[in-house]
N, C-alpha and C positions, 0 to 999 in steps of 0.2 A: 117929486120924481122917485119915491122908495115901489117901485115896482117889483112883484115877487120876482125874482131870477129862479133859472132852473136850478137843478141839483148841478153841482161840480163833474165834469167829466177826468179832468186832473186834479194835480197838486200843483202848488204854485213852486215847488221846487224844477216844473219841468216848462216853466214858462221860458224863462230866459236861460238858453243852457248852451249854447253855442258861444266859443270864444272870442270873435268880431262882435257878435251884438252885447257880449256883456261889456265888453270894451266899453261901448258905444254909450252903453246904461250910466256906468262909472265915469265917462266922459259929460253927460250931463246932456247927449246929442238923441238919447234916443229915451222917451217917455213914456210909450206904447208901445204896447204888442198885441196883433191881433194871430188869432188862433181859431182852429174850425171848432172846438169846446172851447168850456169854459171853465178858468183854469186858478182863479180867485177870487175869494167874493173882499165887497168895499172894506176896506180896514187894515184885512189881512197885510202881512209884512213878508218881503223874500228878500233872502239876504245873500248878498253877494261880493264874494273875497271879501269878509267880513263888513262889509257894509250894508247896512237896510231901507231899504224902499218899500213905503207903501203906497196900496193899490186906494186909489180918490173917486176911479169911474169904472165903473163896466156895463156893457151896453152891449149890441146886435147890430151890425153895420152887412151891407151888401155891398160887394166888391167895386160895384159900379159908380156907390156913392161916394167912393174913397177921394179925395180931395188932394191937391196938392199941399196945402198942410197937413192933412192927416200922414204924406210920406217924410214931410220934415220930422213929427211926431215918432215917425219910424225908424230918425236916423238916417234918412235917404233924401236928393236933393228934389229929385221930382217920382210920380207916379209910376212912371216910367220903368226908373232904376227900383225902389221897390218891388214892382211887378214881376222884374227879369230878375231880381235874387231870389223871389220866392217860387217860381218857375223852374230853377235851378236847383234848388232844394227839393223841391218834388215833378221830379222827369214826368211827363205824361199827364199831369195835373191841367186841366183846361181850366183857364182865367175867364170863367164865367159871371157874366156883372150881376147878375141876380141869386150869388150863392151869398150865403147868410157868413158874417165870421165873428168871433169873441172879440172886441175890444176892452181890453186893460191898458187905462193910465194909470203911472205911477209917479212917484216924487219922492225924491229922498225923505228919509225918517229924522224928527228933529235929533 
């Protein structure tokens, strides 16, 4: 599965940058972040209130296929409450199940 990825549309400094989901990171509750770029490639390390996590997967997910693990993944208890926090962070944003989004997992760095 080493498929070329595109080029980076970010930095992996601006993956997780919100104070509830870095929580979540450092809490151990959230492993994934999906994003409309792509914002780490496999290896890479982001570090956070001095702790480091590297990224293990990134892949191209469409909304639709989002699973109720993939919102556990997220920190979130179902689809649901993921969907309506990410709704909320972007007003006006239509939850389209055929739009493409960045998946990054991560895991702590030994």
């Amino acid at each position: 599965m080493n498929e070329t990825l595109p080029p980076k549309t970010c930095s992996i400094d601006r993956l997780v940058t919100k104070e509830d989901e870095v929580a979540k990171v450092l809490a151990g509750t959230k492993t994934a972040c999906r994003r409309n770029g792509r914002y780490a490639d496999i290896g890479e390390t982001m570090e956070l209130q001095g702790k480091s996590f590297v990224v293990t997967k990134v892949y191209a997910q469409s909304l639709g296929e989002l699973t109720e693990q993939d919102a556990l993944t997220e920190g979130y208890p179902n689809v649901d409450a993921y969907k309506e926090s990410i709704l909320s962070l972007h007003p006006g944003m239509p939850w389209l199940p055929q739009m493409k989004v960045w998946v990054h997992e991560f895991q702590a760095a030994e």
